[in-house]
Structure formats: structure tokens, C-alpha cells
C-alpha positions, 0 to 999 in steps of 0.5 A: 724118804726123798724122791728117788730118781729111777735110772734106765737100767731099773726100769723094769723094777717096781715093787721093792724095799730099800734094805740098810742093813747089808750094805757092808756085807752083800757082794754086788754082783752085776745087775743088782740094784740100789739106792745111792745118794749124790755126793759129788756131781762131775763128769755125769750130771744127768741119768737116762730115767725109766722114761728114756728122757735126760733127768738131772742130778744134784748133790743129796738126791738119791737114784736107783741104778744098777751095778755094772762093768763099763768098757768105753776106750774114750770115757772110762774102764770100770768094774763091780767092787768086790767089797763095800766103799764108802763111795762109789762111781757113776760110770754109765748115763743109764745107771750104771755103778762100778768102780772106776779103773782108768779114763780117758785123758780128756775126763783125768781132770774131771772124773766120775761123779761120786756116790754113797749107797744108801741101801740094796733094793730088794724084793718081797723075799728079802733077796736083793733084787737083780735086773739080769732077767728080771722080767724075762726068761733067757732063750738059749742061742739056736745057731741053725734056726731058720729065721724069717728075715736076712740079718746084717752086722754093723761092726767097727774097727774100734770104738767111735768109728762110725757103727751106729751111725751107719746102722741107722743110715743103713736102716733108713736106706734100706726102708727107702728100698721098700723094706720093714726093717728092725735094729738091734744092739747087741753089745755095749752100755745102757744108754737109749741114744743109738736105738733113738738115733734107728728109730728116728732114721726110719727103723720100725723096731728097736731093741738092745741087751737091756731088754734082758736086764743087762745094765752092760754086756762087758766081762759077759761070757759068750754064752750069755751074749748068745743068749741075748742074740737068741732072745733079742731076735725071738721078740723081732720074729714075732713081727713080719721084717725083711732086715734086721740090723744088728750093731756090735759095740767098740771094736773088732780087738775088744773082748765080747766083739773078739769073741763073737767074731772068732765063734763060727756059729754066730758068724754063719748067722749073719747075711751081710756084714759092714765094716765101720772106721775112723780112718783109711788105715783101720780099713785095711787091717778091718778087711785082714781079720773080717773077710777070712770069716765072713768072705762076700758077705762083708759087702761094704765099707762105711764109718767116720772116714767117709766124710773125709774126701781125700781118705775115701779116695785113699781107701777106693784105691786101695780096697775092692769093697764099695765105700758107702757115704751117707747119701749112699747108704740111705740109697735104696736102690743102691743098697739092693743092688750090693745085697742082692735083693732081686725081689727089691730090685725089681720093685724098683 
């Protein structure tokens, strides 16, 4: 038997027995895992392992991944096959397999690498085994609970805009401002890059959906993403933090982002909220749809349009909200001031 190289979304998986026999007739749901071999390398040519570190794949090796949805507007739309293929695609780094329905025009000539099942990883009762809570119990969403730290969303326009860079600058600046901060993603793909990315900014903590076993939270009902929210944010009140950042992946018109934006009581959870875009434009239409529901707490403006000079101006003449480049949000005096932390500030 070759070596099989273990993708993130498995991590939690160990004991387990490669079973043959059910690969034409087991449905994959989400979650499930398998055993593929490599047929042809394209657009992804390394997996995310169990470790979190960049492992290369060559054609014939076999991996461990997951079943899986993929939404990602600027690589591809992919789904969990409803039936057996002779091949199948890798459409997340982290491990995660689907069928590819479209991509982006910049991938047309290239594609997802290709893969054959080889068999269902399943457990010591012969079912197959499912990441989904593999090694968790789900903690049903509490609305009204009273938490011991303030929360901020990071929430963007659309995918691309900015969101993980300014949550992770935003943690930074907020430690710079004498606080112990964790970071949460609560929505997206598997892949470690945006929790390393908070982590090397200076957050104490980090976290993400995968933490529950979700290889993505795309097609997720509302349900399971609350859920996810309430156990994400049971393991952080276990540690004493000020702030909790937690970044919503892609955009305010994506599926499980709509959803969560139009559900008041997870919007009544959130103390401060910021909005990320690409450009001057988004930020308007990004204000229309947030400040009816989160009103002042949508306290400042950030994302891929603060390096540009000429748009910041453009949006500071249009728009009452602070603009926050980067020097800004890893201001901590600044930061206490637009949230109004009064026990910061007078640190300060």
C-alpha cells in the first residue's frame, strides 16, 4: 500500500480502513472521506496536510481528502457528485473533492487536477467515516447568551476585497491597544492561510469552521452556520479575550453571507462590524445594505480600495464612515477611540 498523504480536512481522522467495495454504490455526502489517487496534476499541485504545511502531489500518489461544496468567484463552483465518476476534481488546497461546475476565465486553460477514488475511509463499524463532528458535539446557537468579550464582523463586498487582511490588521491593532484578541472565520473553504495570516498579526487565538469538521460551509444551512458560530465561540469563552474578530467569507450577495446578514439574531450578536471593498463604488452599495441593520455599529470602512490614494479620497467625500488604511487599523489608540473602549483609552 503507498503512503497516503493526509489533507487538512482529515485531520482529525485516524483509525480507519480503506474500503473498495462501495465505491460505485456509496452517495458521497459532504464530509466523507476517501482514499484518491493522482491522475492528472493541473491547477492545484500541493495539499494543505494534517500539519498545516505545503505538501506536494505527483501523479499516482494517493491522499486522504474530504468531500466538499466549493464557492470561490475567482477560482471554481464545485459540488459533491451525486453518483460515481471515474474521476473526480480537487477543487480546494485543503482537501477538498467535488465536481467542478464552472471557473474562473483565467483557470479555463488549465483546470482542476484530477482524481480516481480508490476507496471510502471507513471505521471500525464499516460505515463510511464523516469529518462533519468527527471529533465534536454540535453546540446549538444561543442568540441571547451573554458573552465575556465584544465581538467585531469583518464582512466584505465581495470575494477578494480585503476582509482577512483587515481582520488580521485589525487584530494587530487592537493588541497594540492592550488587548488579548482571538479571530474566527466562520465561513469559507479549508485552507489555514487567513488564521496564519491573525496569527502572525499578533492574535492569541485562532480558529475556523474546520474545527467542527466542515471541509466548507458552502450549501450549509443557517442552522448549521449558527451552530458552528456557537461552538467556535464556546472553545474562545473558555479563555479570558477582549475582542473576538470574526471574518465572514466572499461577499454580502453570496449565499450563507445573505443569509446571515438577513437573520437578526445573529446581526443583534455582533458589537462592531466593518465593512471591506475593492473599490469606491462597492463602498457605497456596501453601506446601503449594512447600516439598516447594523446602524453605528458599522463603525468603519477598509479593504483592497485603501491602497489607492485617489479612491480613498473619492470614498472620504462621499461617505461619513472612517476610511481605515492599514497604518490605521494597527492603531490602537485609534481603534479605542472609533469603538469606544473608555477602559483602553484611558490606559492609553
Amino acid at each position: 500500500m503507498k503512503i497516503i498523504k493526509k489533507a487538512n480536512s482529515c485531520k482529525y481522522v485516524t483509525d480507519f480502513t480503506i474500503n473498495r467495495d462501495i465505491i460505485t454504490t456509496h452517495i458521497p455526502k459532504p464530509g466523507d472521506v476517501a482514499i484518491f489517487e493522482v491522475l492528472e496534476l493541473w491547477s492545484i499541485k500541493a495539499i494543505q496536510d494534517f500539519e498545516g504545511r505545503n505538501c506536494y502531489i505527483f501523479e499516482e500518489d494517493h491522499i486522504m481528502a474530504a468531500f466538499g461544496n466549493r464557492y470561490a468567484s475567482n477560482q471554481f463552483e464545485a459540488y459533491v457528485p451525486e453518483a460515481y465518476q471515474e474521476v473526480y476534481d480537487l477543487v480546494g488546497k485543503g482537501g477538498v473533492v467535488g465536481n467542478v461546475a464552472s471557473m474562473y476565465y483565467k483557470l479555463e486553460d488549465i483546470g482542476p487536477t484530477k482524481l480516481k477514488l480508490v476507496g471510502y475511509a471507513t471505521d471500525s463499524g464499516g460505515k463510511v467515516i464523516n469529518t462533519i463532528y468527527h471529533h465534536r458535539e454540535t453546540t446549538p446557537f444561543q442568540p441571547f447568551k451573554s458573552r465575556p468579550f465584544k465581538t467585531i464582523l469583518s464582512v466584505g463586498a465581495s470575494m477578494d476585497s480585503g476582509k482577512t487582511t483587515t481582520a488580521a490588521f485589525l487584530c494587530r491593532g487592537l493588541k497594540n491597544a492592550g488587548n488579548k484578541v482571538a479571530y474566527i472565520k466562520l465561513t469559507g473553504t479549508i485552507f489555514n492561510k487567513d488564521k496564519m495570516l491573525c496569527l502572525d498579526c499578533g492574535a492569541d487565538y485562532v480558529t475556523d469552521f474546520s474545527e467542527m469538521g466542515y471541509p466548507s460551509t458552502y450549501l450549509c444551512t443557517l442552522d448549521e452556520i449558527l451552530d458552528i458560530h456557537e461552538g467556535l465561540l464556546k472553545e474562545v469563552a473558555k479563555m479570558q479575550f477582549d475582542y473576538v474578530v470574526i471574518e465572514i467569507a466572499d461577499g454580502l450577495y453570496q449565499r450563507e453571507t445573505h443569509k446571515l446578514m438577513c437573520h437578526l439574531p445573529f446581526t443583534d450578536t455582533a458589537d462592531h462590524v466593518i465593512l471591506s471593498c475593492s473599490d469606491s463604488l462597492a463602498v457605497h452599495t456596501g453601506i446601503q445594505m449594512l447600516s439598516p441593520i447594523f446602524s453605528e455599529r458599522l463603525f468603519a470602512l477598509g479593504g483592497r480600495f485603501t491602497g489607492s490614494p485617489l479612491m480613498v479620497g473619492e470614498v472620504e467625500r462621499k461617505e461619513k464612515l472612517p476610511v481605515l488604511t492599514l497604518e490605521k487599523l494597527v492603531d490602537g489608540a485609534l481603534l479605542s477611540k472609533l469603538l469606544g473602549d473608555k477602559k483602553v483609552q484611558m490606559a492609553i
